[in-house]
C-alpha positions in Angstrom: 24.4 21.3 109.5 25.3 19.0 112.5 26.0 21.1 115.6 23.9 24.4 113.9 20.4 25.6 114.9 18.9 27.1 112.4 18.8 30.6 114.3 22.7 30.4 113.8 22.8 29.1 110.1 20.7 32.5 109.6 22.8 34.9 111.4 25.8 32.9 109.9 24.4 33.2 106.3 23.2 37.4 107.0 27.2 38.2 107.9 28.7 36.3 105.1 25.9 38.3 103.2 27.0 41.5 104.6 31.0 40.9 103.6 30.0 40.4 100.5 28.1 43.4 100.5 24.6 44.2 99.7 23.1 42.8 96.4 20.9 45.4 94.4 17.4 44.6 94.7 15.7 42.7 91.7 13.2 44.9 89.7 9.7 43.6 89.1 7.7 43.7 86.1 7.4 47.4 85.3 10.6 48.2 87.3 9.1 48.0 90.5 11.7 47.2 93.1 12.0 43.8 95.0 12.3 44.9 98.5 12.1 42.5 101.4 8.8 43.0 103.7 9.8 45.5 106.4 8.8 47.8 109.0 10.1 51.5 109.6 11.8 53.6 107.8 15.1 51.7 106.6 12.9 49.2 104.6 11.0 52.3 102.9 13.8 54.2 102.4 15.8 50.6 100.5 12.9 51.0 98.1 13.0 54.9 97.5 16.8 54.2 96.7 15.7 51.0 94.3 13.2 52.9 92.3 14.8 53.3 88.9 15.3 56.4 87.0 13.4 59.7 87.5 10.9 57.6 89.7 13.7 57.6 92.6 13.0 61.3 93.0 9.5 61.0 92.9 9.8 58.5 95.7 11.9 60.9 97.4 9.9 63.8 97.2 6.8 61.8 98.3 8.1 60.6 101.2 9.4 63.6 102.6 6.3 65.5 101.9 4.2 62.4 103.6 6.8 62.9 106.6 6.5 66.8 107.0 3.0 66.5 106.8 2.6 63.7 109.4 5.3 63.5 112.0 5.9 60.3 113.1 4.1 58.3 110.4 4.4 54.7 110.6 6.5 53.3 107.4 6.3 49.9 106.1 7.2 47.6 102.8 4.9 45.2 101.9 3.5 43.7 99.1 6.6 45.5 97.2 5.1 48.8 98.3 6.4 51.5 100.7 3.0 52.1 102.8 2.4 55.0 105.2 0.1 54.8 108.2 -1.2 56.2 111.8 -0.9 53.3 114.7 -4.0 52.5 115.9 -5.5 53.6 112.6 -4.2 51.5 109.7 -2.6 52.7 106.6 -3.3 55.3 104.6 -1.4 55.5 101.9 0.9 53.3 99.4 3.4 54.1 96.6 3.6 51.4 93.5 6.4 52.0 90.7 4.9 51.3 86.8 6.7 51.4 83.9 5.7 54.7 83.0 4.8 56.4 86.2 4.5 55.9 90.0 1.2 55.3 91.2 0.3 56.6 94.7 -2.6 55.1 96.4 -4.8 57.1 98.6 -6.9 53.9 100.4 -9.8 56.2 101.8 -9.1 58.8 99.1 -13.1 58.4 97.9 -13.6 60.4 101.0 -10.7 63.2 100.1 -11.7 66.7 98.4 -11.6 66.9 95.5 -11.2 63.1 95.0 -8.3 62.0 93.5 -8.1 61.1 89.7 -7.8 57.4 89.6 -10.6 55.2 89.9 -10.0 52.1 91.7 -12.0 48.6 91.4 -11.7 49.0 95.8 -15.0 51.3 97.1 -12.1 53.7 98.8 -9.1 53.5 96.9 -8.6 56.4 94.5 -5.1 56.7 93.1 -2.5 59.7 91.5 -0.7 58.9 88.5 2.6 60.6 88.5 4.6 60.5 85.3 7.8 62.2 84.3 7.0 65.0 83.3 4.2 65.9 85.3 4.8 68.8 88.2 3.3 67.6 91.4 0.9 69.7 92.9 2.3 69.8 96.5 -0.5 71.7 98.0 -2.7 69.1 96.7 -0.8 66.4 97.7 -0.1 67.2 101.1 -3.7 68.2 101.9 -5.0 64.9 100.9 -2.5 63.4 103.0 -3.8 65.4 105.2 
């Protein structure tokens, strides 16, 4: 690496990356995708694309309905989790793919009417379980997003 900086070893090592093209993200233990920690949309949006399956437009349908209903959120990937906040205000939100459904995770939902379904060992958290063949309640979900 004589006559490199590691700032240029990295750039060097993203383009050869790049002309290779993208690899597909790795899924996790109950196909949860491996997405790099990120922040905006194009990070979120990787994961959405990652989830496997039906979960995909789950994921889809979510986010858009997260984004009509709060223009301008603030979109993030951590912890292998697409998350949805207000600046200044933390996040609010945060989707999680299972092997038999995709949890969405409502961080002051104990404080949302009604409550939503999932208990949580967190004093706040309340979570919705959606599986395949479940029909979203949209009304619902957009008012505790709300």
């Amino acid at each position: 690496m004589a006559g490199r900086t590691p700032k240029t070893s990295a750039k060097s090592a993203r383009k050869g990356a790049a002309k290779r093209g993208a690899a597909k993200p790795r899924l996790l233990a109950g196909g949860n995708p491996q997405i790099a920690k990120g922040y905006g949309d194009a990070p979120v949006q990787a994961f959405i694309a990652a989830m496997p399956g039906w979960k995909r437009d789950v994921g889809r349908k979510l986010d858009a309905l997260i984004v009509r209903t709060i223009p301008g959120v603030h979109k993030a990937v951590k912890w292998n989790s697409p998350l949805y906040g207000i600046e200044g205000d933390g996040w609010f939100l945060g989707i999680h793919v299972f092997t038999r459904y995709v949890k969405a995770a409502f961080f002051r939902g104990a404080s949302l009417h009604p409550v939503p379904p999932g208990e949580s060992k967190q004093q706040h958290t309340r979570y919705l379980d959606i599986h395949e063949s479940d029909e979203l309640d949209e009304a619902q979900f957009t008012a505790w997003v709300k």
